[in-house]
C-alpha positions in Angstrom: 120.7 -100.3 -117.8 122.3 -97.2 -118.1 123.4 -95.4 -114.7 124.2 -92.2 -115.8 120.6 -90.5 -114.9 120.7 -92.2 -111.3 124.5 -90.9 -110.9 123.1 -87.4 -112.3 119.8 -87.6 -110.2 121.7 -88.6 -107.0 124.4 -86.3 -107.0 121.9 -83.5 -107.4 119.9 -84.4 -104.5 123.3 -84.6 -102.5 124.0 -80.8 -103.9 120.6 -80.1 -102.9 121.5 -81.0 -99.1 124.8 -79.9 -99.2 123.0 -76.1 -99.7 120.5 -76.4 -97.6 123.1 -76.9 -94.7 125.6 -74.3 -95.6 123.1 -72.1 -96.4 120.9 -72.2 -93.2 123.5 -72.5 -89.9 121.1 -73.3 -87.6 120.1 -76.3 -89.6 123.4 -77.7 -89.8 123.8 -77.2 -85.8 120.4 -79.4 -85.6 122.4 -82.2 -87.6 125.3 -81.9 -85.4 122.7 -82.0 -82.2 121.1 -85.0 -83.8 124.5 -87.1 -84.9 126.4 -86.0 -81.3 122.9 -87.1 -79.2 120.6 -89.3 -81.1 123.1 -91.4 -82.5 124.5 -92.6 -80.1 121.6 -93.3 -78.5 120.2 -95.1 -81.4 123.1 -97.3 -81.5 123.2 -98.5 -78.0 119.3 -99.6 -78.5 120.4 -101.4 -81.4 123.0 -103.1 -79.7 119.9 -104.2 -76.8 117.8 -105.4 -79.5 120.2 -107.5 -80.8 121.2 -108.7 -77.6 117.2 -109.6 -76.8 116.9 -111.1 -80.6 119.9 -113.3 -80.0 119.4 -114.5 -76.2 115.9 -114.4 -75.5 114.0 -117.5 -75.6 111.8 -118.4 -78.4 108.8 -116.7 -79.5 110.3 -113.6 -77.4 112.4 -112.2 -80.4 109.8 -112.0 -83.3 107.5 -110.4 -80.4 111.1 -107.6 -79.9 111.1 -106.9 -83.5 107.3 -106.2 -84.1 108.1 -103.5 -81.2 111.4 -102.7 -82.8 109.5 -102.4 -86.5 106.5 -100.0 -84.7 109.0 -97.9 -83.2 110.7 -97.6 -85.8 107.8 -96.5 -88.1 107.2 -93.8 -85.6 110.1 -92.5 -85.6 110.0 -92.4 -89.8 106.8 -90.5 -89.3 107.4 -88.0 -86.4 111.1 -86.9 -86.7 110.9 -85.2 -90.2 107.7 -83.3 -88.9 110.0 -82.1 -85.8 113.3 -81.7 -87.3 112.9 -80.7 -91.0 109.3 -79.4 -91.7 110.2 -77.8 -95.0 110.6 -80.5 -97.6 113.5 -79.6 -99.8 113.5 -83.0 -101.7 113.9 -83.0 -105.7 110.2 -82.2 -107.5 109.9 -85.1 -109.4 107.0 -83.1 -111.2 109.7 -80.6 -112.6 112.0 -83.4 -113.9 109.3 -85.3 -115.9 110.2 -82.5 -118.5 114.2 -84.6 -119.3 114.2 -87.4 -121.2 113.7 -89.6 -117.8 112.2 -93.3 -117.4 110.0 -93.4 -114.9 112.3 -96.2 -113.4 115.2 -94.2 -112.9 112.9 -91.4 -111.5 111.5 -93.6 -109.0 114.5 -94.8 -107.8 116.3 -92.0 -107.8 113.5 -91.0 -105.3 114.1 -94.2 -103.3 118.0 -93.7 -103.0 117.7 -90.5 -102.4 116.4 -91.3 -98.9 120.0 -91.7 -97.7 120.0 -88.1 -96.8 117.4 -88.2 -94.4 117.1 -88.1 -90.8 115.1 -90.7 -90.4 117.4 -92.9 -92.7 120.3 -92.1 -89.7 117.9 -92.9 -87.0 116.8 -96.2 -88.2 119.4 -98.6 -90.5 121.3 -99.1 -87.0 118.1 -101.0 -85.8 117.7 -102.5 -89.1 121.0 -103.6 -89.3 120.8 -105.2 -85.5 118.1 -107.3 -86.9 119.9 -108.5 -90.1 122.6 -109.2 -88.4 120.6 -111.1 -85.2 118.3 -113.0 -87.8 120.6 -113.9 -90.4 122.2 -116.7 -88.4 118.4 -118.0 -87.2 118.0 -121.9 -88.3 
């Protein structure tokens, strides 16, 4: 499969971030805000959950992450409506006009994600519960 349209696809969507921070200051001070106090913050709850997944008894882990899995869903739905209420994603409806698969559209769309808030806010939890159920017999 050639990776050339993702590479192209991907790189735009980081220039199209990269702009929309230098061009708009107060923007780029909400990321800082966000990375100097929610990150942290995020972190140390996923070092609790993985804590609870690894030394709680039994049925009490799979119970943690259903509550670790809604939170996290609410956080993928609220924070972009309070922190970035313009979307300046690519329109994919503007690229169907290249010589695109729909493939490498779609996942360009899907790795594109990495530059999101949300994305921040929740691999740490995800990560806590690789990393607590990957070891489970």
């Amino acid at each position: 499969m050639n990776q050339s349209p993702q590479r192209a696809l991907f790189g735009l969507r980081a220039r199209l971030t990269w702009r929309r921070y230098s061009s708009q200051k107060g923007r780029l001070l909400v990321a800082i805000l966000v990375i100097v106090i929610f990150l942290p913050m995020i972190l140390g709850l996923a070092f609790a959950t993985w804590v609870g997944y690894s030394h709680l008894p039994d049925p009490w882990p799979f119970q943690l992450l259903g509550g670790v899995l809604v939170v996290m869903w609410l956080i993928w739905i609220t924070v972009p409506i309070l922190l970035a209420p313009i979307n300046d994603d690519i329109d994919l409806e503007r690229l169907l006009i290249y010589p695109l698969r729909p493939r490498a559209l779609a996942l360009s769309s899907v790795l594109g994600t990495v530059f999101d808030y949300t994305t921040y806010l929740t691999w740490p939890l995800f990560i806590a519960a690789l990393v607590a159920f990957a070891s489970w017999p």
